[in-house]
N, C-alpha and C positions, 0 to 999 in steps of 0.2 A: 227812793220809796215809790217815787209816780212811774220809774219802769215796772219794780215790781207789781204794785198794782194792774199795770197793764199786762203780764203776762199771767195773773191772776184772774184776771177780768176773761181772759183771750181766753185760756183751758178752760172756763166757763163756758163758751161759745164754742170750742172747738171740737168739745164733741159731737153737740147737738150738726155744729155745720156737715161733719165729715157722716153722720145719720142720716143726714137731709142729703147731701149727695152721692151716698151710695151708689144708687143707681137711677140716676135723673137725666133728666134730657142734655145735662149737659150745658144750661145755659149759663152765659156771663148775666150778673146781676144786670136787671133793665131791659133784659134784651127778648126777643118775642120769639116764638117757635118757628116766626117764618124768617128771622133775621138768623135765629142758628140754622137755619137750614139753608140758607144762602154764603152764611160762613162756610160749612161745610163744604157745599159747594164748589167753593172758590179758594179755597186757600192756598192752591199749589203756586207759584208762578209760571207756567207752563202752561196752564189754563188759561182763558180767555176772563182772567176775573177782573173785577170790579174794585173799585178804590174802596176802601172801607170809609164807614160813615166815620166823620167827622163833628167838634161841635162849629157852630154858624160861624163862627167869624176865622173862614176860609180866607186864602188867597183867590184869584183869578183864575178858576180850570181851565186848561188846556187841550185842546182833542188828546188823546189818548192813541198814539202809532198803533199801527199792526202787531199780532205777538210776534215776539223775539225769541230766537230759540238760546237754550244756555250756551256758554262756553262752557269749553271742558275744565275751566279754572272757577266754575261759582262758586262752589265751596272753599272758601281762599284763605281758613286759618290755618293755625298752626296744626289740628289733627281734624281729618274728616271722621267726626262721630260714626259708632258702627251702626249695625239695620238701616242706615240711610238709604232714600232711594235717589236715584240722580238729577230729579228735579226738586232739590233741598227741601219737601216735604217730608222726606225718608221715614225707613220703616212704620209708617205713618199705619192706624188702626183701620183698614176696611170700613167704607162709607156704610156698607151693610151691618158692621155687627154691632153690638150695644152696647152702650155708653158705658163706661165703668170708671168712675172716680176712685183716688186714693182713699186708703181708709189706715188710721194708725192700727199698727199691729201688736202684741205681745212681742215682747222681747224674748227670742230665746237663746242669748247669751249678756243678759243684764249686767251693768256692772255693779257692787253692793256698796250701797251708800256709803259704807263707811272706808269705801277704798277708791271714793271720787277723787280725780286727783283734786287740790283745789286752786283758784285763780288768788294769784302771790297779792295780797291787799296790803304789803308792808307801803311806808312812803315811797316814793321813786326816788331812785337816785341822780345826783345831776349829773348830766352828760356835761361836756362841753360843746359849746355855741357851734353849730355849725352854718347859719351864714351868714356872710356878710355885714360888716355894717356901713350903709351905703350913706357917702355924703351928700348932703341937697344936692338936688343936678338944677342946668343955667336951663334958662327958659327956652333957648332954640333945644336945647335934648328933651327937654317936657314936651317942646309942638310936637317934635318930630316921634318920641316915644307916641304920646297919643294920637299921633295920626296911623300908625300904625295897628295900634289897640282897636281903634274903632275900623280898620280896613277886618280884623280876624274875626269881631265882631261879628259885623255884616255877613261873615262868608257862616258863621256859626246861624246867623237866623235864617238864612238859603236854605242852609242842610236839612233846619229844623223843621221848617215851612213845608219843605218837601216831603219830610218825612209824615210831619202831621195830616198833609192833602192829601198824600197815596198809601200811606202805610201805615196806618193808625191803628195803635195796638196789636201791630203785628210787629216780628223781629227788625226785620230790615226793609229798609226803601230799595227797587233797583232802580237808579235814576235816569236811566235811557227808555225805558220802557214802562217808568211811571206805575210800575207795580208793587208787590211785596216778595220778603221770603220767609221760610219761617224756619228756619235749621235751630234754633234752640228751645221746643217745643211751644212756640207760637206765643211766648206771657212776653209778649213788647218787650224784647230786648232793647231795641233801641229808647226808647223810653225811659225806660228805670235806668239805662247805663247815662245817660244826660242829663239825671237829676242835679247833682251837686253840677255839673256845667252852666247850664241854664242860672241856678243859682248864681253862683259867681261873676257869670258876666252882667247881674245884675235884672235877668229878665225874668221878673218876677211873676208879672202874669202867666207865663207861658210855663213856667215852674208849679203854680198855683193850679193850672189846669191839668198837668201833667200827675202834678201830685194827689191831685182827686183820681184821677181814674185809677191810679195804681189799688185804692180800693174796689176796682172791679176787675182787678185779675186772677184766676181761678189757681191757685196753683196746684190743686186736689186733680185737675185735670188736661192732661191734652191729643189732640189726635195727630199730631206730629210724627209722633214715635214713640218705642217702647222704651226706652231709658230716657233718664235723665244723666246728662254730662255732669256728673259733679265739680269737676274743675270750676269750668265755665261756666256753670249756674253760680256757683260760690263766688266766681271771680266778678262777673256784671251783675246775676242781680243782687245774690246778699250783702254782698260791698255795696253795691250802689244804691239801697236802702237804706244799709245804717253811715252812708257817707251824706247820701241826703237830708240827713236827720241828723247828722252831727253839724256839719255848714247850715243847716235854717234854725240855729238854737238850740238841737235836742227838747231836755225837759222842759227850756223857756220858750220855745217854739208853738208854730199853731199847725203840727202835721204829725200828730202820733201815729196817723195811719200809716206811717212809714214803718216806723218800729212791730207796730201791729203785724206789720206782712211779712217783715222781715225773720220775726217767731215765727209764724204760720209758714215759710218755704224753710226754716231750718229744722222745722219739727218732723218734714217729709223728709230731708237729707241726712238725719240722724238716725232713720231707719240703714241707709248706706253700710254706717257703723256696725250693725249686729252681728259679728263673725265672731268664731270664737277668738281671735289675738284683738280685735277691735278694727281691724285695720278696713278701712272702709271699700267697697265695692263703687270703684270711680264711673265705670256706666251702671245705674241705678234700677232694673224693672222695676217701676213704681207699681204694676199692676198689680193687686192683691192676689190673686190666685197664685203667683210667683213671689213675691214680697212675704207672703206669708210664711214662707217653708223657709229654713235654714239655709244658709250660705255660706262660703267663704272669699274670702278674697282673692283676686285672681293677679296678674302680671299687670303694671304699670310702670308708666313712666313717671323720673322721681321728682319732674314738676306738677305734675299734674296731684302727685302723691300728699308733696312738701310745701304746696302753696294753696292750704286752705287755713292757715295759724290766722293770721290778724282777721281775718272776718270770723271765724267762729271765737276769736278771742274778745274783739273789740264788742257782740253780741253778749259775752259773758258778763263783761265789765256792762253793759247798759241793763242787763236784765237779773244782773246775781245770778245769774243760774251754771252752780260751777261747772253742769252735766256738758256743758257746748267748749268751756276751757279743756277739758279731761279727755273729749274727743281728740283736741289734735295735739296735746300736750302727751299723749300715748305713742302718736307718730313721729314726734319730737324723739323720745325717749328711744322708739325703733331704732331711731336713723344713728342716734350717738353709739348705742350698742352694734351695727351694724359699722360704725367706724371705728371701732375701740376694738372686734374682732380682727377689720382690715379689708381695705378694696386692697384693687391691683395697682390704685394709684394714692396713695394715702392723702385724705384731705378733700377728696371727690368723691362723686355717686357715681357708679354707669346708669348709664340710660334709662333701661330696663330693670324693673325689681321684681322679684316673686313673694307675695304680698301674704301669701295662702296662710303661711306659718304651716306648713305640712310640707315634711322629705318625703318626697313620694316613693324616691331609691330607698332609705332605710324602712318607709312603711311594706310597700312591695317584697323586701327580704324578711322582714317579720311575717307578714303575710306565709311565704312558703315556707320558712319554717315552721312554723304551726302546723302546715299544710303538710309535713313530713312524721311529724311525730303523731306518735300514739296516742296523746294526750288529746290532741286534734282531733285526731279519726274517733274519738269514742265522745267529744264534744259534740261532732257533726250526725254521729250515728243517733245519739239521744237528743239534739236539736236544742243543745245546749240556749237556757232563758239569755245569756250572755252574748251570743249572737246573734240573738233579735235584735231589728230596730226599738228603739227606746219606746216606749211608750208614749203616743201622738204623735209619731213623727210619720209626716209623709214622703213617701218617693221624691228626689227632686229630679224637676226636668230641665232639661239642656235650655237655654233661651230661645234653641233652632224649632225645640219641640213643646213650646208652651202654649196651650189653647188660647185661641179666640175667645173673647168673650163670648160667653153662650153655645161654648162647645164643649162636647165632655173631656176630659184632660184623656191622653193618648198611653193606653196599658205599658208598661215597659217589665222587659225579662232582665235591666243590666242590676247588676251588683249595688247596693247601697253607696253614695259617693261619698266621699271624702266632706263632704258638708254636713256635719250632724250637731246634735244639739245639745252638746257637753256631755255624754252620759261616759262617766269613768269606766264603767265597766262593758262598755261597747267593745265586742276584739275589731272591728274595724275602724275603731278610732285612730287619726293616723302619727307617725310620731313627730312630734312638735320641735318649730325652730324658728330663728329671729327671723326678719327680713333678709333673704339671701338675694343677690346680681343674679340676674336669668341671660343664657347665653352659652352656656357650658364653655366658659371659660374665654369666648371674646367677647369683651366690654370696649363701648364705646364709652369715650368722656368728651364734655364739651362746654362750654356755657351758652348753647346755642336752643334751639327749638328742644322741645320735649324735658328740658333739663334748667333753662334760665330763669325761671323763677324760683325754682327751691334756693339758688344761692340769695337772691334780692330778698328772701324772707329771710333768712337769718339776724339782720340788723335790723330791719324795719318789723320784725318781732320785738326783738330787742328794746328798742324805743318803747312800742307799746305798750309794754309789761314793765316800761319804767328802770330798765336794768335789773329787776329782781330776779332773773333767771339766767345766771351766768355759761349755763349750757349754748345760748346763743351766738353769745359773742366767740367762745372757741372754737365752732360750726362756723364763721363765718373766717376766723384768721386764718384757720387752717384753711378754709376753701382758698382765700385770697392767695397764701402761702404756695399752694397746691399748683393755683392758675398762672404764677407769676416763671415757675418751673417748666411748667409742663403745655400750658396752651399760649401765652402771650407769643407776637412774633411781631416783626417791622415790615412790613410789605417792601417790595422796590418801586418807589416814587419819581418820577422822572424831575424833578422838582428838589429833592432832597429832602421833601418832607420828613420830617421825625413822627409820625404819625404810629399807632399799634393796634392790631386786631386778636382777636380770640380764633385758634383753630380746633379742631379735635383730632383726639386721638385714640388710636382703637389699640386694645392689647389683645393678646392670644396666652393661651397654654403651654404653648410649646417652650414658652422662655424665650422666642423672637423675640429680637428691639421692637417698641413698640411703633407703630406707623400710624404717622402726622400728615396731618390734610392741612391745608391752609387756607381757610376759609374765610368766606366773607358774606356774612347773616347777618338781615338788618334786624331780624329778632333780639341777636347779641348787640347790637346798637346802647342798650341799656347798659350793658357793663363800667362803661365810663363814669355814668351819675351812679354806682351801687362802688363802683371804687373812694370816687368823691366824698358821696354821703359815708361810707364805714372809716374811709380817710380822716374825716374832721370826728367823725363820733370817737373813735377809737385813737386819735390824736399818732395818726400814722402820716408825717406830710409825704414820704415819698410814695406813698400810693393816692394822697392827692395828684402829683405832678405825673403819677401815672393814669389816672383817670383822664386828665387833659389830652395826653396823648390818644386814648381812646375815645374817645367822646371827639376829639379831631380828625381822626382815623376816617369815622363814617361821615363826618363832611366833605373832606378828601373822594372820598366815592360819590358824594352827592354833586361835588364839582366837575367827575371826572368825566360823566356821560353828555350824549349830546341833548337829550331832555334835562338835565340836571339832576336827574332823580338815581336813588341807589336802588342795583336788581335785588329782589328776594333774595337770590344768594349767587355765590360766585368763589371762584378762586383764585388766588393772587399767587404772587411769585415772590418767595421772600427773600429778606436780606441773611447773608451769613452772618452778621454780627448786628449786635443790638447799636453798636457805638457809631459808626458811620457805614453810609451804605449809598457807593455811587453807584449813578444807571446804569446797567450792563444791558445793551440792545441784543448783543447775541443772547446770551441768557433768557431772555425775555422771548425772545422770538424760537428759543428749543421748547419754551412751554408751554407756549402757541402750539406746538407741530410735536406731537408723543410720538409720532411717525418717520421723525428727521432724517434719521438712520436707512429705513427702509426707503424711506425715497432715492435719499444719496443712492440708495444700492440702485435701484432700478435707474439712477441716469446711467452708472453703468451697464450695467445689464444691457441697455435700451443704446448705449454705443455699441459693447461689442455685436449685436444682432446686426447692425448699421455697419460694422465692418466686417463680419460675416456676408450679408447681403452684397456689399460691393464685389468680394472676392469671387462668391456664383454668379455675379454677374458678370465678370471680367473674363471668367472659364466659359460661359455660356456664350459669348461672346465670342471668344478663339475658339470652341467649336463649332459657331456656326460658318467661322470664315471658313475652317480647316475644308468643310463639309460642301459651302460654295466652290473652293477649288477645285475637292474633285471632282466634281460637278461638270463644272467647267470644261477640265481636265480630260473630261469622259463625253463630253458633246462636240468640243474637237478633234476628240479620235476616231470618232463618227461620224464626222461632217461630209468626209468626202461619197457616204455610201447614198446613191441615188433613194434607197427603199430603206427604212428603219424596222428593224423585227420590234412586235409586237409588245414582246418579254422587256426589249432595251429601252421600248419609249414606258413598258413600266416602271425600268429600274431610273431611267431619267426622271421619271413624276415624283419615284421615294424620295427622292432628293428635295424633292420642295419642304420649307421650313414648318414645324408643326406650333402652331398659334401658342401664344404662351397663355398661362392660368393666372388673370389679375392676382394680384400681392392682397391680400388684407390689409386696411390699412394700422399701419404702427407709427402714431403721432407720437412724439418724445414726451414722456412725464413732464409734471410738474415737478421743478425742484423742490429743496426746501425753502430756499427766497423765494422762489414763485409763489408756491402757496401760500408762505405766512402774508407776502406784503397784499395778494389777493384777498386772505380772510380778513385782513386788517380792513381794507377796504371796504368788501363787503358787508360785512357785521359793525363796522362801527366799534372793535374791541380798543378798550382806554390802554395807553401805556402802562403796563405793572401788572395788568389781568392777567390771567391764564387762559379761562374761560367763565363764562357769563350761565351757570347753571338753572339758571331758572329768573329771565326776564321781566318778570312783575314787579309794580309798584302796586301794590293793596290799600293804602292810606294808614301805613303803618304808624306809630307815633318814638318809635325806641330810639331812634336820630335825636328828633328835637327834645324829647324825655332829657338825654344826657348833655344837650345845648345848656337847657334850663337850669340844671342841677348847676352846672361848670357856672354859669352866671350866677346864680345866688349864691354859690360856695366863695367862687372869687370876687364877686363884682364887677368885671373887668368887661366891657361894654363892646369889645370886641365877639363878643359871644352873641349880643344880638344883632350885628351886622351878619355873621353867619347863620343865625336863623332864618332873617330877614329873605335873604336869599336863597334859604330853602324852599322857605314861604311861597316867593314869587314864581318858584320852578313849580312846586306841585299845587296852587293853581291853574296856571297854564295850562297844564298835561291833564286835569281831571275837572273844571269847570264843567259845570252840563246845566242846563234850564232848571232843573227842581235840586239840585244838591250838587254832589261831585261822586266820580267813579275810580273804580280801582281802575289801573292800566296795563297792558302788556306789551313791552318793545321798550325798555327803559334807553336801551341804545342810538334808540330812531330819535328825529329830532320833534316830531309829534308821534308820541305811542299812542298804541289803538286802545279804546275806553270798552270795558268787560262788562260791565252794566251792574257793579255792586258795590254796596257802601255800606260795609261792616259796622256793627254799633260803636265800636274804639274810637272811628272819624273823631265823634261828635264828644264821647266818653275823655277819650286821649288827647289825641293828636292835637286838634283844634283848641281844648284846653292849658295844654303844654304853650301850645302857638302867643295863646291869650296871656297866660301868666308870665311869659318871658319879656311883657309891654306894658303890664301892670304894676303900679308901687310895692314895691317887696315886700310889705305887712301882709299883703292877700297872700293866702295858704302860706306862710313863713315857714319855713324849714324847720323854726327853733320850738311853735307850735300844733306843726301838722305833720304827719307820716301819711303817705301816698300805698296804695296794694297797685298789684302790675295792673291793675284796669285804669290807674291814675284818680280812685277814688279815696277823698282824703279823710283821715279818721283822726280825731282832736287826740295829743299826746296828754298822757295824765301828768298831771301839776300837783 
């Protein structure tokens, strides 16, 4: 009843606020005309800007370096948001044009109350126990657990410290340069995703303070950019709102203003939703001028698509309000009809979805038929009411061509678009269809980047909605089903390791085999803890014992470099058989070298030239003796004449040898042992590699994620020896004065530090690090469900 109240209370305030900010300067509550204008200012990191104010009970400041210019890797998540511009300010609003806050719109494609779907309030059903029940441990494993505990701590109030001295209220710290960034439109990303962190490691002041200013972040407005990420906003802040307000007691708690904010930014992302299928517009023009006019949805990928359920669900369940269940329980429903018709791989998504619900091939053929008959021509002649736009609607413009604030929107000659406003008797409405794979017919599959959270949302829905929505758990078997077929593989380990990773695979039209990449993503790093956890939920042991092996997989690579740390991504060389699989150096070393062949050929090549050469030189040779003799031959047939004619001391000079033309030089190739055992060398490539695709370490968390899970699922204490030594590696490689840095050169045995620290560090990583050293009661598996930000939402009882 005290939610409802508050989101009763809020719609009382929310209009008045979204009045009051229409068009105002823009300020954060508190703040003074000249403090927004020094924000403005400064907010790029590329600029010479300023620490943001802080409250008093700072750390110790530091001189402040010279600026740093970016690497070409700042931007280090999984999708570089669009309009961006390169100094992670992106698509950011012209310091010149004026200010325009969000403002709620009319819905023109509402859904009618009585076809909300609604949020399942039967009892829950009981799952069985998924972890652990852990016996007392002896006092030397308690020192040594919490000496540990309190080493992850410390490195957690580092990050925090840093971030509060130089990045306050902005997204991110960059910790070499003691700046900020603001790539997720500037509402302190870092901040709100370290809420429930902070909490649990018990640092309550620093939560307390944290939790106050989250009432003074604007979410009506920012000058970052012209969308909003839906993913990523849903994933860090709206998770990390209603995660921070489920961990500090919810309704027995003393920080409603979590809940508060949490309605106030879902109320702007529900605008997203307004197409005609529902299906939401995942980059968001929050600007009213664009916001206002119809839309439809466009291409996505199916994590970004499938991984907004527990945060608009668990919102549901705290506020009654079935309208935010209904949102993603429509994309639920998409996705089972989109498998019930058929991918290319049954039981998986590709990549890429077309989200629109419009054939634009069947609209387009409608179109010219109309366009051919007579029924047409005499529609067009008398300017049939049928083919006017509806009544109120406006032109819509492109995003490339949407006014500045304070500029007149730009005339356009194009045809009404495919985005209209339901009107049935429109003839340019286009004709309707589910969710179709975008691609024309090659679909990538994978559980890797763009794709790995829609499957982790399957059970961990599940859980939340108590079992009463059996659609889930079939979405996830069949995924697991699908993955076990078609992407699982055994790398070749020098070791014998039994280790398994996730590759993808791409299909075609033609009816080719499909072609498998074998990959190694430490995005997909989670797959081991979402095998684990659906493992024990769904009382499946042998995809427990297959989680192990995945979730061992990327320690195996975390072992394998000389940082200790696993690259962003990579490609391994696999085993022919799941069952045993010894080292094969040749094998290993052909997939080292795609060029093997062609080398072999030029050492020949590069002989015969070399016994070519000898034989011209051998003939060049006997003709030159040939050519000395007669020489010779002909200077003592002439020796006896006192006087030499003219002509003969010529033909004696032809005879002198004519200088030869240096050879270019032709050094012998590389073999193919040359080369590989040189790249090996050089590069630092681990036995079993392929190649090392992209070098970074980001302060990813999806490694130790599936440590953690493997430990509380099993118990078995071998899991925090191998975190442990995660631990100690990426320390190491990313320590820095005010936090820790992403790195690049995972191979080297010090990688070079990139200057950023994504909100997840503090959100994730360090979390995970924390709870693998804490008494198993904290966040217990059997009472809390994690979303992929690792923000934990209380399971219903």
């Amino acid at each position: 009843m005290a939610a409802v109240m508050v989101v009763m209370m809020y719609r009382g305030m929310l209009s008045s606020h979204w009045d009051h900010y229409s068009y105002t300067s823009g300020l954060r509550s508190g703040a003074s005309p000249d403090a927004h204008h020094e924000h403005e200012h400064h907010h790029h990191e590329n600029e010479d800007n300023h620490a943001p104010a802080v409250p008093e009970r700072n750390p110790v400041i530091t001189p402040r370096p010279e600026p740093h210019r970016h690497d070409e890797h700042d931007t280090i998540h999984a999708k570089n948001p669009p309009d961006r511009l390169p100094d992670g300010g992106g698509g950011g609003i012209p310091k010149s044009a004026s200010v325009v806050h969000w403002r709620k719109q009319p819905e023109h494609f509402p859904v009618p109350t009585e076809s909300i779907i609604p949020l399942p309030t039967d009892p829950p059903r009981q799952f069985p126990k998924i972890q652990h029940t852990f016996d007392p441990e002896s006092p030397a494993a308690k020192e040594k657990r919490e000496k540990r505990l309190a080493a992850v701590k410390a490195e957690t109030e580092r990050a925090w410290a840093g971030y509060r001295q130089y990045a306050w209220m902005h997204d991110e710290l960059t910790p070499l340069t003691k700046r900020f960034r603001d790539p997720f439109c500037g509402w302190a990303a870092t901040l709100v995703d370290s809420l429930d962190t902070l909490w649990i490691m018990g640092l309550k002041d620093e939560f307390d303070e944290a939790a106050k200013a989250v009432g003074d972040i604007d979410f009506t407005y920012t000058p970052q950019r012209r969308d909003i990420p839906v993913f990523e906003t849903t994933i860090r802040y709206l998770g990390g709102l209603l995660a921070a307000y489920d961990v500090s007691g919810g309704r027995q708690g003393n920080h409603p203003v979590l809940l508060t904010k949490a309605v106030e930014l879902a109320e702007i992302l529900m605008g997203a939703f307004d197409t005609p299928n529902r299906m939401p517009i995942l980059y968001y023009n929050w600007m009213p001028d664009y916001a206002s006019q119809p839309h439809r949805a466009e291409t996505a990928s199916i994590a970004e698509l499938a991984s907004l359920s527990m945060e608009f669900t668990r919102l549901a369940q705290l506020t009654s309000e079935n309208k935010y269940y209904d949102a993603v329980a429509r994309i639920t429903n998409a996705l089972q009809d989109l498998q019930d018709r058929g991918t290319t791989i049954p039981g998986l998504f590709p990549e890429k979805l077309d989200l629109s619900g419009c054939n634009r091939t069947a609209t387009a053929e409608r179109a010219r038929t109309l366009e051919l008959s007579g029924e047409a021509r005499l529609q067009s002649d008398a300017q049939s009411d049928d083919r006017k736009p509806p009544e109120g609607y406006k032109q819509q413009l492109a995003k490339k061509d949407l006014p500045l604030p304070g500029q007149p929107p730009a005339s356009s000659e194009n045809s009404a678009p495919y985005s209209v406003d339901g009107d049935e008797t429109a003839s340019w409405k286009c004709v309707e269809q589910g969710i179709e794979p975008e691609g024309y017919g090659y679909h990538q599959y994978s559980l890797g980047g763009s794709q790995d959270s829609a499957y982790e949302y399957f059970p961990k829905q599940d859980l939340i909605l108590g079992g009463l929505e059996p659609k889930y758990r079939d979405l996830y078997i069949n995924t697991v089903e699908a993955a076990k077929k078609w992407l699982l593989y055994r790398p070749m380990a020098r070791d014998g390791r039994d280790v398994r990773f996730t590759g993808k695979v791409t299909t075609s039209p033609e009816g080719r085999p499909p072609q498998h990449a074998y990959e190694a993503t430490h995005l997909a790093c989670f797959v081991g803890g979402m095998f684990g956890l659906g493992g024990k939920m769904y009382e499946r042991p042998d995809d427990v014992e297959m989680a192990r092996k995945l979730a061992d997989g990327c320690v195996w690579a975390y072992e394998s470099t000389a940082s200790g740390l696993m690259p962003e991504i990579a490609t391994l060389v696999p085993c022919e058989s799941m069952e045993s699989c010894a080292f094969n150096e040749t094998l290993w070393w052909d997939r080292l070298d795609s060029m093997a062949a062609t080398r072999n050929r030029n050492i020949v090549d590069w002989e015969e030239r070399q016994r070519k050469k000898k034989e011209e030189q051998k003939r060049r040779e006997e003709e030159e003796n040939e050519n000395e003799k007669e020489a010779l031959q002909l200077q003592e047939a002439e020796a006896g004449r006192r006087s030499a004619d003219a002509s003969l001391q010529g033909a004696a000079a032809a005879q002198v040898p004519i200088p030869r033309v240096p050879e270019r030089p032709d050094p012998k190739p590389a073999s193919h042992e040359e080369y590989v055992h040189d790249k090996i060398e050089a590069e630092g490539i681990p036995p079993g590699f392929a190649s090392i695709n992209d070098r970074r370490y980001i302060l990813r968390p999806e490694a130790i994620e599936s440590v953690w899970y493997m430990y509380r699922i099993t118990g078995d204490p071998v899991w925090q020896e191998k975190g442990w030594r995660m631990f100690q590696a990426v320390l190491k490689a990313t320590r820095t004065e005010t936090g820790h840095s992403a790195v690049d050169g995972v191979l080297d045995p010090v990688p070079r530090k990139v200057d950023n620290m994504e909100s997840f560090w503090l959100a994730e990583t360090l979390k995970y690090y924390y709870l693998l050293y804490t008494t198993p009661d904290v966040i217990s598996l059997d009472e809390w469900v994690l979303n992929t930000e690792a923000h934990p939402f209380r399971r219903p009882s």
